[in-house]
N, CA, C and O atoms as a GROMACS GRO file, in nm:
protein
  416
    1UNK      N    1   2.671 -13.218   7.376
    1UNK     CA    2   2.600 -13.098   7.334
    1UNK      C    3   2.454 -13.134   7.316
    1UNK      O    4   2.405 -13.221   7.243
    2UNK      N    5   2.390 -13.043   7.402
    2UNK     CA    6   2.246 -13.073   7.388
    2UNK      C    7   2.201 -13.025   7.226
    2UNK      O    8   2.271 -12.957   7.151
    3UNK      N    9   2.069 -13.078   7.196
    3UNK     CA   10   2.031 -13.010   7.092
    3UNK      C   11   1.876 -12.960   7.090
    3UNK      O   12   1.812 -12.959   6.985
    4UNK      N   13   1.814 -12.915   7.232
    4UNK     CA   14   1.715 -12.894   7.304
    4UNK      C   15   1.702 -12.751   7.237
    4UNK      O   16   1.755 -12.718   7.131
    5UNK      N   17   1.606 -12.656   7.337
    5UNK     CA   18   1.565 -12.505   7.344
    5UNK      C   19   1.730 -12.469   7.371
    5UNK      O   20   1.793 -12.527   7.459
    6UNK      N   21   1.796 -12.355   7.275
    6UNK     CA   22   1.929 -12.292   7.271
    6UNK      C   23   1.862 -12.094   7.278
    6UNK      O   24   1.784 -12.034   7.204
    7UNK      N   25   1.931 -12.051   7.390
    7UNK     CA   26   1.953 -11.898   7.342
    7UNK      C   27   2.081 -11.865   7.282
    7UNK      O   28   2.190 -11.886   7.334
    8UNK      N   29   2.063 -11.818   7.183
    8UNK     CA   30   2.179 -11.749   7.101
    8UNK      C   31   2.182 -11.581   7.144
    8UNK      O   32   2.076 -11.518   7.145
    9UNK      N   33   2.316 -11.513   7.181
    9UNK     CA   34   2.303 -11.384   7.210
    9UNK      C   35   2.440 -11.328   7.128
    9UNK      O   36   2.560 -11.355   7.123
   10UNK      N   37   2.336 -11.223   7.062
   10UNK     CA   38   2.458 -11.126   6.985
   10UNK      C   39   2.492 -10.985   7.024
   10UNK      O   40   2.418 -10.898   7.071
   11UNK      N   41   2.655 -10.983   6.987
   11UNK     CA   42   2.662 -10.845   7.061
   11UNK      C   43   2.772 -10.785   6.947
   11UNK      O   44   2.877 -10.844   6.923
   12UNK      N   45   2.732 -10.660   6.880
   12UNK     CA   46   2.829 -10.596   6.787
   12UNK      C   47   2.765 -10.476   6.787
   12UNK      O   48   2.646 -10.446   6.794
   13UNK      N   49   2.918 -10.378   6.772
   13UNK     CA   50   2.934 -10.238   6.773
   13UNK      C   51   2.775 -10.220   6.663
   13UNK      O   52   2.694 -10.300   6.614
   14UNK      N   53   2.793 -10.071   6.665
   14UNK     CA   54   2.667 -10.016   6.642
   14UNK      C   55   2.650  -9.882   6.574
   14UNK      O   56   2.693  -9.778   6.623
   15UNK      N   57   2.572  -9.893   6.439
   15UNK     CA   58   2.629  -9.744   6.377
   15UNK      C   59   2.578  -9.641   6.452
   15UNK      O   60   2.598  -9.692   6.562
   16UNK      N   61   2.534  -9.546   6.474
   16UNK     CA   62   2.495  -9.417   6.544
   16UNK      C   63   2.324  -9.430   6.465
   16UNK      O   64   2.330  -9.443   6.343
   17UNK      N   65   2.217  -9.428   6.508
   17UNK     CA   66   2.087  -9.405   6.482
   17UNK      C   67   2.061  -9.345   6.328
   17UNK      O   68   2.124  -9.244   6.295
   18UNK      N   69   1.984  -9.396   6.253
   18UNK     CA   70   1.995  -9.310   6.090
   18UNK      C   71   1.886  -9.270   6.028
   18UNK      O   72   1.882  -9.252   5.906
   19UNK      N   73   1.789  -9.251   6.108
   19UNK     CA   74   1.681  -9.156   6.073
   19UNK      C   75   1.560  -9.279   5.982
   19UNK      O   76   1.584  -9.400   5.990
   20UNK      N   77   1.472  -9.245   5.924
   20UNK     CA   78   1.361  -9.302   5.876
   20UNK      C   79   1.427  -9.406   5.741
   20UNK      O   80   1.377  -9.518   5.738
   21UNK      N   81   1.502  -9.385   5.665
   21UNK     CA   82   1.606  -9.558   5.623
   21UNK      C   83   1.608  -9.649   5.667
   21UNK      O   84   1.566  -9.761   5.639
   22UNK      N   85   1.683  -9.585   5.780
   22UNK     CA   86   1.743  -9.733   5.863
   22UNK      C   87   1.624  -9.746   5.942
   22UNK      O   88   1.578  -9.857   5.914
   23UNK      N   89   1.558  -9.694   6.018
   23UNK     CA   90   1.405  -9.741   6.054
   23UNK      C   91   1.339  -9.847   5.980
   23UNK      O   92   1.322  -9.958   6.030
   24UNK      N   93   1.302  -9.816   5.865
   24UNK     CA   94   1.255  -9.931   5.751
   24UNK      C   95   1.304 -10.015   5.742
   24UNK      O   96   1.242 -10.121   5.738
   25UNK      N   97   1.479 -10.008   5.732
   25UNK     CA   98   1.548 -10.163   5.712
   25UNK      C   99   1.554 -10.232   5.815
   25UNK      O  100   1.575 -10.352   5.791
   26UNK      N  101   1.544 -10.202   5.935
   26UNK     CA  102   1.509 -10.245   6.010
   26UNK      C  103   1.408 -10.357   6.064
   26UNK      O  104   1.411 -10.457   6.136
   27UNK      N  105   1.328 -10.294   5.998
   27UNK     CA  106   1.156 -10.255   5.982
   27UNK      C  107   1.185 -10.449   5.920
   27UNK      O  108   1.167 -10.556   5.978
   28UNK      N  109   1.216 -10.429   5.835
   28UNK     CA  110   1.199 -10.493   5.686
   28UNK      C  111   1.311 -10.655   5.751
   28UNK      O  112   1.296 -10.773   5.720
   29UNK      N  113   1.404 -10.598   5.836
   29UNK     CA  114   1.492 -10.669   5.857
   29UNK      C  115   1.443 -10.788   5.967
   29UNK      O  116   1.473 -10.907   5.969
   30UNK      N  117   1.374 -10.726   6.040
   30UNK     CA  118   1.295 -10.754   6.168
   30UNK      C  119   1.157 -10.904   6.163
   30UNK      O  120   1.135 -10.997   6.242
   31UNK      N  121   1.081 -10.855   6.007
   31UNK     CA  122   1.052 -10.928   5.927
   31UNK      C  123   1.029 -11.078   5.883
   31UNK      O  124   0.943 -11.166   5.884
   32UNK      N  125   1.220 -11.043   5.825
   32UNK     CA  126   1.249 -11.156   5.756
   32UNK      C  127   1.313 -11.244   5.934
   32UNK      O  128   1.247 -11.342   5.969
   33UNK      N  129   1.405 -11.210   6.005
   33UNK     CA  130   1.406 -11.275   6.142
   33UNK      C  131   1.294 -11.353   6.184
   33UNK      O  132   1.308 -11.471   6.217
   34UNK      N  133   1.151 -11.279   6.184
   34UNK     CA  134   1.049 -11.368   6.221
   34UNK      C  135   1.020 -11.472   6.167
   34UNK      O  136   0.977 -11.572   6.223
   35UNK      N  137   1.046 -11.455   6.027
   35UNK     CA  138   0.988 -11.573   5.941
   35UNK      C  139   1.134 -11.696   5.982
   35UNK      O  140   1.147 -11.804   5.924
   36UNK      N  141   1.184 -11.670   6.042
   36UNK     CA  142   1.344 -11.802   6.116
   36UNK      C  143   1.273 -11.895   6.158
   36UNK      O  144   1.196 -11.884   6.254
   37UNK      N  145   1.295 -12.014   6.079
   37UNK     CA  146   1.270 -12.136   6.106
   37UNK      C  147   1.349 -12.167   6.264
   37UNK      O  148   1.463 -12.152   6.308
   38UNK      N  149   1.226 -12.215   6.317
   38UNK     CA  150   1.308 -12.289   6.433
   38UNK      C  151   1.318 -12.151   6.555
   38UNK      O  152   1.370 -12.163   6.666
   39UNK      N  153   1.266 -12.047   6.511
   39UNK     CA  154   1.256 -11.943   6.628
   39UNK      C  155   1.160 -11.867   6.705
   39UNK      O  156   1.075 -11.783   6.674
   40UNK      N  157   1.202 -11.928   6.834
   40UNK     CA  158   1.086 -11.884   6.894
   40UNK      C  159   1.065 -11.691   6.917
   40UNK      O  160   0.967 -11.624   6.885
   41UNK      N  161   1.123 -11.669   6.947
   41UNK     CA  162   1.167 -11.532   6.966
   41UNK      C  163   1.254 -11.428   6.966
   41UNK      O  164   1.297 -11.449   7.080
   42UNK      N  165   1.313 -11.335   6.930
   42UNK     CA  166   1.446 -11.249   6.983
   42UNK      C  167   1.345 -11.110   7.010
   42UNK      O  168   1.236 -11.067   6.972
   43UNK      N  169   1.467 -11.067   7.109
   43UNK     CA  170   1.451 -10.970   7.210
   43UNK      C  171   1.557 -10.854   7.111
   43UNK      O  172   1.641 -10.907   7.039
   44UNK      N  173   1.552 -10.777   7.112
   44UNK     CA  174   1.668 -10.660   7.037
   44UNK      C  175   1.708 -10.566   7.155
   44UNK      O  176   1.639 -10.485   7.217
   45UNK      N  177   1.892 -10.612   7.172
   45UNK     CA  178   1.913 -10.553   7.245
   45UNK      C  179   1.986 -10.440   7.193
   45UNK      O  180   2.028 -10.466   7.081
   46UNK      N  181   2.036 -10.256   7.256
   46UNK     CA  182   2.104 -10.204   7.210
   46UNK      C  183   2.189 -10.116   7.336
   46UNK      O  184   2.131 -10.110   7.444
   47UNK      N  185   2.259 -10.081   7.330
   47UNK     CA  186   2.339  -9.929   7.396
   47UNK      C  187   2.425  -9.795   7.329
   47UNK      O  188   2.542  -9.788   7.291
   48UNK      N  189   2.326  -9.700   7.331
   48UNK     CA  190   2.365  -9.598   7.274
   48UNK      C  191   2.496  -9.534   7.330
   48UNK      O  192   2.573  -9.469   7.261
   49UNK      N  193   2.510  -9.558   7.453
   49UNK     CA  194   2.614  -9.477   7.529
   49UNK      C  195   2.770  -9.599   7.510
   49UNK      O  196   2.887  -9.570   7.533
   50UNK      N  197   2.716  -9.731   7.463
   50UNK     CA  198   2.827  -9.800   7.442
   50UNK      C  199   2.834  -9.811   7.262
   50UNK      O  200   2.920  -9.889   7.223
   51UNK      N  201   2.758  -9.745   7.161
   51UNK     CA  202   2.766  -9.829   7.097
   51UNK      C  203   2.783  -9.938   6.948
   51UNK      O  204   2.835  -9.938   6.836
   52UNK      N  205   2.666 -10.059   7.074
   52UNK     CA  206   2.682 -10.211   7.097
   52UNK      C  207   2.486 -10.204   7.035
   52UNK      O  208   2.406 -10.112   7.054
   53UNK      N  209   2.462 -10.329   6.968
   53UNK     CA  210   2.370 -10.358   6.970
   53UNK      C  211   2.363 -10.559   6.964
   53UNK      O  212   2.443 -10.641   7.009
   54UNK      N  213   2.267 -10.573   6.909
   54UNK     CA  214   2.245 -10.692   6.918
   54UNK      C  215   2.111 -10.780   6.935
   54UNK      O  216   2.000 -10.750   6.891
   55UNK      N  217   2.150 -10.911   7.019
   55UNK     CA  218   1.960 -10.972   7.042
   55UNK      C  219   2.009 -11.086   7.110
   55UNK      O  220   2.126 -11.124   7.111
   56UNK      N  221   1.887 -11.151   7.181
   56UNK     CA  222   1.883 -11.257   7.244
   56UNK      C  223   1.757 -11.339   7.188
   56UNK      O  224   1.640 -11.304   7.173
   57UNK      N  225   1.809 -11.438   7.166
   57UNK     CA  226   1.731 -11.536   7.046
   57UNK      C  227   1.722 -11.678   7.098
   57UNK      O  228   1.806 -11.755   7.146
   58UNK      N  229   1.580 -11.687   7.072
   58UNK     CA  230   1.547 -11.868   7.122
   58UNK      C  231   1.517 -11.914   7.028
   58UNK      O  232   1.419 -11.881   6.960
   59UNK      N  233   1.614 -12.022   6.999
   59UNK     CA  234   1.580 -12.118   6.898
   59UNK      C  235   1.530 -12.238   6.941
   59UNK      O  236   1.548 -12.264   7.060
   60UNK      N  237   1.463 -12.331   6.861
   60UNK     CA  238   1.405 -12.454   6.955
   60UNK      C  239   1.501 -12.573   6.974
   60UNK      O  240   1.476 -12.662   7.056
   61UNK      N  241   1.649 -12.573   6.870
   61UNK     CA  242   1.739 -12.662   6.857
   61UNK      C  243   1.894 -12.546   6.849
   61UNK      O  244   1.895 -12.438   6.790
   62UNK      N  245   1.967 -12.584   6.897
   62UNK     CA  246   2.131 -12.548   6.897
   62UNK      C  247   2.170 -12.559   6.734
   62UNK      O  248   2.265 -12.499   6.684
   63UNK      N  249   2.102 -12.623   6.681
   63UNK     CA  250   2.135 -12.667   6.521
   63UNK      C  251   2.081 -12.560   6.428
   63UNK      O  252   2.149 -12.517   6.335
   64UNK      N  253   1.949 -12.516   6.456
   64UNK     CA  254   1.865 -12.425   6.447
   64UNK      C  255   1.948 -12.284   6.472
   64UNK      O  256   1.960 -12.199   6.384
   65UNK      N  257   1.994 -12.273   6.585
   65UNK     CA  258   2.084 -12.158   6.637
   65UNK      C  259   2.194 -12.153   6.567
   65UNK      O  260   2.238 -12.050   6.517
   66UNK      N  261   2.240 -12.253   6.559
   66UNK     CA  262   2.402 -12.253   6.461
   66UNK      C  263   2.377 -12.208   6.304
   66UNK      O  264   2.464 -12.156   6.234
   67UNK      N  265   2.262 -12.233   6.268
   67UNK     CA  266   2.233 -12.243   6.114
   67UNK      C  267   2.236 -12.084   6.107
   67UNK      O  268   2.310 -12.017   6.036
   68UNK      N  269   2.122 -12.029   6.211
   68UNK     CA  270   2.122 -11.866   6.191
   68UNK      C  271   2.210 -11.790   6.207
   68UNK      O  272   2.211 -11.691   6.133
   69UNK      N  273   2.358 -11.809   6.343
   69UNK     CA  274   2.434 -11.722   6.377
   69UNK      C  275   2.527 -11.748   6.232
   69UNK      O  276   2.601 -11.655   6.202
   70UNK      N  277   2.527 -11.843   6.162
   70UNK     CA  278   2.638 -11.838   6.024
   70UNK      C  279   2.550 -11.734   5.913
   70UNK      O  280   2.625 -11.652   5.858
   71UNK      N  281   2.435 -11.727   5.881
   71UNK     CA  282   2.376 -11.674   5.812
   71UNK      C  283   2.365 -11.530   5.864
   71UNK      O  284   2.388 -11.447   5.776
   72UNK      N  285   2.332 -11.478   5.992
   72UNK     CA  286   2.352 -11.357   6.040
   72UNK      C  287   2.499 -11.274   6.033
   72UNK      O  288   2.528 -11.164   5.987
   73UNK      N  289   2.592 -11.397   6.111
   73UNK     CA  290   2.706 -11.317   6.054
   73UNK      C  291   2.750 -11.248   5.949
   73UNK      O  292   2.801 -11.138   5.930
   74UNK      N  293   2.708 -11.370   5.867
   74UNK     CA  294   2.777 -11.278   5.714
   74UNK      C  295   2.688 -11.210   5.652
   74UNK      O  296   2.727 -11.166   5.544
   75UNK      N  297   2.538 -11.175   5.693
   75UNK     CA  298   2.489 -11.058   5.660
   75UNK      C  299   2.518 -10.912   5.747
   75UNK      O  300   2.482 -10.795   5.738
   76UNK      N  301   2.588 -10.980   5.821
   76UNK     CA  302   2.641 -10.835   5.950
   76UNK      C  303   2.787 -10.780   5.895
   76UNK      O  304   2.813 -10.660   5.891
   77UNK      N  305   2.877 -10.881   5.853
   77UNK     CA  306   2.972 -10.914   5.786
   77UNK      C  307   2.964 -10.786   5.639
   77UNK      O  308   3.018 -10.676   5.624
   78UNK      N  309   2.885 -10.857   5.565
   78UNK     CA  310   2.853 -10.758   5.437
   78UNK      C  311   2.798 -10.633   5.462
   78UNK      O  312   2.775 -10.560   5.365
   79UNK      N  313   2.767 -10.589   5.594
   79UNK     CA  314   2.729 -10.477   5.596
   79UNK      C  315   2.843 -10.383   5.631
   79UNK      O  316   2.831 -10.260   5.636
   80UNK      N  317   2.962 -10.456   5.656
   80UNK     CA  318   3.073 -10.409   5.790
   80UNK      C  319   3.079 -10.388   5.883
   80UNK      O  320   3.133 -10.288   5.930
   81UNK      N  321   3.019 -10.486   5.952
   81UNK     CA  322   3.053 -10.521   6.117
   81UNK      C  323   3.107 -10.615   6.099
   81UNK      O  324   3.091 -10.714   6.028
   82UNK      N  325   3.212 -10.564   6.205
   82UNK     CA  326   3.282 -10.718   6.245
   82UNK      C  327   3.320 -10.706   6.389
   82UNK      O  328   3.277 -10.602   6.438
   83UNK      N  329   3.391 -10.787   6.477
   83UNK     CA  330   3.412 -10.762   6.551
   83UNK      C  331   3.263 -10.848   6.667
   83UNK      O  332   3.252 -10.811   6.784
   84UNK      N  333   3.197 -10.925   6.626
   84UNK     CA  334   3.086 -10.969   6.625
   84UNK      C  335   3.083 -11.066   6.694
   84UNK      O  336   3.129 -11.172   6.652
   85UNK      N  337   3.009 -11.052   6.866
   85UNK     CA  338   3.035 -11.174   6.961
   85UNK      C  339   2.875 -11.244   6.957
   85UNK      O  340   2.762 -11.193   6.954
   86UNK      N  341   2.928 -11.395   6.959
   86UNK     CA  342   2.786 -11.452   6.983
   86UNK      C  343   2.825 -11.570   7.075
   86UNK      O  344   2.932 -11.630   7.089
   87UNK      N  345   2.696 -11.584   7.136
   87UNK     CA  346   2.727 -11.744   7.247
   87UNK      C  347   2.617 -11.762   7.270
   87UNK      O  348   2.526 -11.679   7.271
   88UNK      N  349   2.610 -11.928   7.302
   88UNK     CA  350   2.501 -12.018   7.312
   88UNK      C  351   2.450 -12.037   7.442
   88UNK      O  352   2.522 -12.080   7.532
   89UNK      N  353   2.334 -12.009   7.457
   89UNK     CA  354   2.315 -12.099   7.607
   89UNK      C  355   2.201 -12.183   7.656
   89UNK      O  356   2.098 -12.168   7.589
   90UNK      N  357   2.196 -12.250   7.736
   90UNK     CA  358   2.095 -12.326   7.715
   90UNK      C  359   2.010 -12.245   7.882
   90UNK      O  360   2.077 -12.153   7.930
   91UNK      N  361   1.908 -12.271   7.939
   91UNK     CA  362   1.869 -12.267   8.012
   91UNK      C  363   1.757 -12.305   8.119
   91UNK      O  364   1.654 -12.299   8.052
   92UNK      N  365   1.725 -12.337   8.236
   92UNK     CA  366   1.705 -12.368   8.336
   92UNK      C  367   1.569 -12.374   8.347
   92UNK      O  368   1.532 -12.340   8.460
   93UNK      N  369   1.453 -12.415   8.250
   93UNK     CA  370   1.310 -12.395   8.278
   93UNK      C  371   1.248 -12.421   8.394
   93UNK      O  372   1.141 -12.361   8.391
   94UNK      N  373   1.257 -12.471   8.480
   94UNK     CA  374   1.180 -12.429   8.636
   94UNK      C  375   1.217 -12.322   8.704
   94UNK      O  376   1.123 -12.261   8.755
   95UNK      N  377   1.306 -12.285   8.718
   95UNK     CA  378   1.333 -12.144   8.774
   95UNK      C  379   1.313 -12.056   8.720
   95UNK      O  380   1.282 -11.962   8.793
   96UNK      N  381   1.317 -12.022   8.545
   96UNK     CA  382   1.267 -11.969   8.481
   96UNK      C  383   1.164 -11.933   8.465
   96UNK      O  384   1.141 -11.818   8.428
   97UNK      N  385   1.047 -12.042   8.492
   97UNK     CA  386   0.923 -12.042   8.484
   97UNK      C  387   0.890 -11.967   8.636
   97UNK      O  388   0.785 -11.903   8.637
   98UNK      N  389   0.951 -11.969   8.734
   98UNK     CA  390   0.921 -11.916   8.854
   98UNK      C  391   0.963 -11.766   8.844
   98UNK      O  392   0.890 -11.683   8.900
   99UNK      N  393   1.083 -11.721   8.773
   99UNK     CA  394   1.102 -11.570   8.743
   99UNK      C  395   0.976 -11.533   8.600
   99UNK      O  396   0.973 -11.411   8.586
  100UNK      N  397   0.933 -11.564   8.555
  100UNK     CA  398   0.842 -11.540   8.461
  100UNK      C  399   0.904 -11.528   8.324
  100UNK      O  400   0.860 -11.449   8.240
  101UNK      N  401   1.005 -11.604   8.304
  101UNK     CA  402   1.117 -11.549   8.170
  101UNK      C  403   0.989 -11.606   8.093
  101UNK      O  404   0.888 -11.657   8.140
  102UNK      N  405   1.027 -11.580   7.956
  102UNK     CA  406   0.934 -11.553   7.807
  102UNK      C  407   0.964 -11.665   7.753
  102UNK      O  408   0.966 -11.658   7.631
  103UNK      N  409   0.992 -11.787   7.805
  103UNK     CA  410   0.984 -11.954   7.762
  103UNK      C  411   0.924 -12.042   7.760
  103UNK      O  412   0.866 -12.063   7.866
  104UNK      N  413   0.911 -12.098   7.700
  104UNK     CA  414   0.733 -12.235   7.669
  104UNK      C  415   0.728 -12.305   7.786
  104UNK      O  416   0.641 -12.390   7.803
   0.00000   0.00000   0.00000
């Protein structure tokens, strides 16, 4: 197991949109994510017609990644989601760098 640049990607059901609240917590939630040690970025993914929401997250270490998907869970967890897929991946920086992906 490498312990290099890791994308972490999450995927869990999704409450229905909740007006200027959940905007803020969001807001607020979005935030505290940035301040993630060890992260370079997440992307927020969602589908209304499925949904599913989630993110795709670069951490700079797999260790880094592991530390957050336990701490995310069980704040996803306490909210009541469950059902909550995540997986690691590592990826391919020269070809990457030739598609223009968003990596150092």
């Amino acid at each position: 197991m490498s312990d290099g640049p890791t994308l972490l990607i999450f995927d869990f059901p999704a409450r229905p949109p909740g007006g200027p609240d959940q905007a803020a917590a969001l807001r607020a939630l979005a935030q505290d994510i940035a301040a993630e040690p060890d992260l370079d970025w997440k992307i927020w993914t969602e589908s209304a017609a499925d949904r599913r929401a989630g993110g795709i997250y670069l951490f700079r270490s797999r260790a880094a990644a592991e530390a957050y998907h336990a701490k995310h869970a069980a704040r996803l967890a306490k909210a009541g989601i469950t059902a909550i897929e995540a997986t690691y991946r590592s990826y391919d920086a020269p070809l990457t760098a030739i598609t223009r992906g968003p990596v150092g």
